[in-house]
C-alpha positions as a Python dict, from the first residue, in 0.01 Angstrom:
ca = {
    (1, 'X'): (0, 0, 0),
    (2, 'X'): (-66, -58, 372),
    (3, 'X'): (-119, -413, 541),
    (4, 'X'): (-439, -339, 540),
    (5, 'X'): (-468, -321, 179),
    (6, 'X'): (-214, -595, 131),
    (7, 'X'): (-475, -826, 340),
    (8, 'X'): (-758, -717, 130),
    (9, 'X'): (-584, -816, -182),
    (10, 'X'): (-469, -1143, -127),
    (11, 'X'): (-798, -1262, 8),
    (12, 'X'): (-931, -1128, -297),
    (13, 'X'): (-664, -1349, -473),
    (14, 'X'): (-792, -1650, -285),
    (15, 'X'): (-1171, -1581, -385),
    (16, 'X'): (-1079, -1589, -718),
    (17, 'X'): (-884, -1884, -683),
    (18, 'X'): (-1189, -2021, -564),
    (19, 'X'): (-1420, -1931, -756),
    (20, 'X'): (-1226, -2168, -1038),
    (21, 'X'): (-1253, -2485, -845),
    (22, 'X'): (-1461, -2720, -935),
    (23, 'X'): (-1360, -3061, -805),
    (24, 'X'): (-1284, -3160, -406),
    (25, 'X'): (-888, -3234, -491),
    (26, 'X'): (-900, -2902, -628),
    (27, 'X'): (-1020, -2714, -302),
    (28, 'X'): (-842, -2943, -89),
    (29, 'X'): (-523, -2791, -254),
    (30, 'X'): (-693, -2414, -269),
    (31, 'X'): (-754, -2497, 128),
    (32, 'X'): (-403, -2579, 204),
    (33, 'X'): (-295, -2263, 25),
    (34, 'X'): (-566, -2034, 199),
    (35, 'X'): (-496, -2182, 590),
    (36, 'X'): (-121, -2051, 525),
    (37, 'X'): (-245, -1725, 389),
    (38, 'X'): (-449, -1722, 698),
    (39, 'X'): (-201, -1836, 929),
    (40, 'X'): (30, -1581, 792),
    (41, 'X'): (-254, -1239, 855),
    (42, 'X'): (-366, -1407, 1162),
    (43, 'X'): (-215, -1652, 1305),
    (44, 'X'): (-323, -2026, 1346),
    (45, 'X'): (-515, -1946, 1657),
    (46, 'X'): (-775, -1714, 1514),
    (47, 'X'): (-1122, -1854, 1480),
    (48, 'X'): (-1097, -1735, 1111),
    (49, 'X'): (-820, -1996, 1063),
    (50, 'X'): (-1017, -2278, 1269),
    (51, 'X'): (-1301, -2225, 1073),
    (52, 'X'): (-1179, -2283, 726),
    (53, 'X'): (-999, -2583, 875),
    (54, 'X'): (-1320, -2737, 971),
    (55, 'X'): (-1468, -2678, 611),
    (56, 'X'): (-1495, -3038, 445),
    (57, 'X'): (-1503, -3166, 79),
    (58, 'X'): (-1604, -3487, -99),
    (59, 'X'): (-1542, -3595, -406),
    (60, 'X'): (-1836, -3832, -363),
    (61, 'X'): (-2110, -3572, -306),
    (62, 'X'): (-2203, -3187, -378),
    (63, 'X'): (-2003, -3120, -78),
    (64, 'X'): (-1754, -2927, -261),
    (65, 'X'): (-2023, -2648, -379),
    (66, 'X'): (-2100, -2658, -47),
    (67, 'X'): (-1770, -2587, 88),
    (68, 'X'): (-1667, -2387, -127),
    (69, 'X'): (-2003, -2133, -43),
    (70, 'X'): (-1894, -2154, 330),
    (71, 'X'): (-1525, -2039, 245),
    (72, 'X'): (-1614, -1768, 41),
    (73, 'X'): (-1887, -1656, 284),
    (74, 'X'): (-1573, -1666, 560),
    (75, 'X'): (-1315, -1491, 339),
    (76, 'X'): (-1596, -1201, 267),
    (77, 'X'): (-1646, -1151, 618),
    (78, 'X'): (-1309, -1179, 672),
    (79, 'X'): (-1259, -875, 371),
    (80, 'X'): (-1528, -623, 509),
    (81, 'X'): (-1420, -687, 866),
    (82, 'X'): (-1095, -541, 763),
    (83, 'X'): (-1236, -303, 553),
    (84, 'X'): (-1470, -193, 851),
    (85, 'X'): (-1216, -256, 1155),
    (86, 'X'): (-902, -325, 1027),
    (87, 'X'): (-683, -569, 1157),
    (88, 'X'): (-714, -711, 1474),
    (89, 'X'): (-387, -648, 1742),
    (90, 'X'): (-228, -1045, 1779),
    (91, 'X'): (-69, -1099, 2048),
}
């Protein structure tokens, strides 16, 4: 398996991880998780990594449907842009 396909996979991981959260301590923790998986393909300097770091919850409103839409719409980008592109070259 290549990086590429490594990549692929564990994003896929964290959707589904995601896709089982239902309360904002819940994503909060999934969050934490995903920023290091992130940090790890990426580094903490791509926008990919700023944006789910700027994705809020609250326990106290629907907030965490909403965020948890926005970070799936960002970690399916994030899958077909590697799908379509590949990584990007860090430096």
């Amino acid at each position: 398996m290549n990086t590429e396909e490594k990549a692929i996979e564990v994003l896929h991981k964290r959707l589904e991880a995601l896709n089982k959260i239902s309360e904002s301590q819940r994503f909060n923790e999934w969050k934490t998780r995903t920023m290091q998986t992130l940090a790890h393909i990426y580094g903490e300097k791509h926008t990919s990594y700023s944006a789910l770091k700027g994705i809020r919850s609250s326990q106290y409103s629907d907030r965490t449907a909403n965020a948890k839409s926005e970070s799936s719409e960002l970690l399916n980008g994030l899958i077909s842009n590697i799908e379509n592109f590949g990584l990007p070259h860090l430096t």
